[in-house]
C-alpha positions in Angstrom: 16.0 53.2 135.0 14.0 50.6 136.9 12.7 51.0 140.4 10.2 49.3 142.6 8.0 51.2 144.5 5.2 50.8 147.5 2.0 52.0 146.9 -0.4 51.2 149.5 0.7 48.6 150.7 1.4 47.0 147.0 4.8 46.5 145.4 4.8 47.6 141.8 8.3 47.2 139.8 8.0 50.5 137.0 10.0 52.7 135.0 9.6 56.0 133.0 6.3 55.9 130.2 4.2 53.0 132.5 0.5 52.9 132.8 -0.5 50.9 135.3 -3.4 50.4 137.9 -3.2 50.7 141.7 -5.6 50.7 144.5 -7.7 53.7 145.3 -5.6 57.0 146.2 -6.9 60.7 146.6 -6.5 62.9 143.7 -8.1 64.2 140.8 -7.3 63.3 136.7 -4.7 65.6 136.0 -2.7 65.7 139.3 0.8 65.1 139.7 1.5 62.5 142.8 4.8 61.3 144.3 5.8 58.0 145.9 8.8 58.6 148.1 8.6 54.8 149.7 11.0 53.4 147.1 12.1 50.2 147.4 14.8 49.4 145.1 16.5 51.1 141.9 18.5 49.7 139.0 20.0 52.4 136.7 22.7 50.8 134.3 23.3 48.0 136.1 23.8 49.7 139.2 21.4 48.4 141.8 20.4 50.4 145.5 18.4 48.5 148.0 17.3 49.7 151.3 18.5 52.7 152.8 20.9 53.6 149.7 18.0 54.6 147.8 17.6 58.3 147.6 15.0 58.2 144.5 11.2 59.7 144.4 8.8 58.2 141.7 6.7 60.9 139.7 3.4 60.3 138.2 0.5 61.6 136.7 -3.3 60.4 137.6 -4.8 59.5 134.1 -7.8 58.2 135.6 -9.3 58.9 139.1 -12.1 56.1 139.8 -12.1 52.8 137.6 -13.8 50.0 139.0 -12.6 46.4 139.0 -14.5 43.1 138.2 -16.9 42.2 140.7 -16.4 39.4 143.4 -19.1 37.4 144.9 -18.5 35.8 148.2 -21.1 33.0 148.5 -21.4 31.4 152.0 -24.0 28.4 152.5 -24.4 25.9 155.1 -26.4 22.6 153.5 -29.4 21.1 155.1 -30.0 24.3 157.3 -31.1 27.0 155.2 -28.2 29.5 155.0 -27.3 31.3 152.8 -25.3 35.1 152.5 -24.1 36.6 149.5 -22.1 39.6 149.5 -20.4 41.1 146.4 -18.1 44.0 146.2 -16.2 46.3 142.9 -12.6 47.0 144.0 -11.6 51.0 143.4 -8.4 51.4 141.2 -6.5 54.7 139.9 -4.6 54.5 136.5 -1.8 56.7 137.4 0.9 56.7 134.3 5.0 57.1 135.1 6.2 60.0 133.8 10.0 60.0 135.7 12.2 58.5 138.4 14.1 61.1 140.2 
């Protein structure tokens, strides 16, 4: 079974057994979340969009803080002596799939 679900504010398409990452949500390793904003299912061949899905995504936090890669954002104005540079790490979870109910 394959279904595509939000999670804030991110599509993600995912099915039982994936490990993925997604942004920053509140839990500890260990806990058991559920994402009830599906978006679409397809079991067999089958496919519910919309309203017609009545499914709820399971998963299991594997990892509850992981950084990403650092960005710089630069910003310089030539011949006037600005310059800013501000950097930031993006927060990720890795949450694994474990069904789709």
């Amino acid at each position: 079974m394959l279904a595509v679900v939000k999670i804030a504010g991110q599509q993600f398409k995912v099915k039982a057994g994936d490990s993925l990452y997604v942004p920053h949500i509140a839990g500890k390793t260990g806990d058991q979340v559920e994402f009830a904003d599906v978006l679409m299912t397809d079991s067999d061949g089958t496919v519910a969009a919309g309203s017609a899905v009545k499914a709820v995504v399971k998963a299991e936090i594997i990892s509850d803080l992981i950084k990403g890669d650092k960005v710089i954002a630069f910003k310089m104005k030539r011949r006037k002596g600005f310059r800013k540079k501000h950097g930031h790490r993006t927060q990720y979870t890795h949450i694994k799939v474990t069904a789709i109910a």
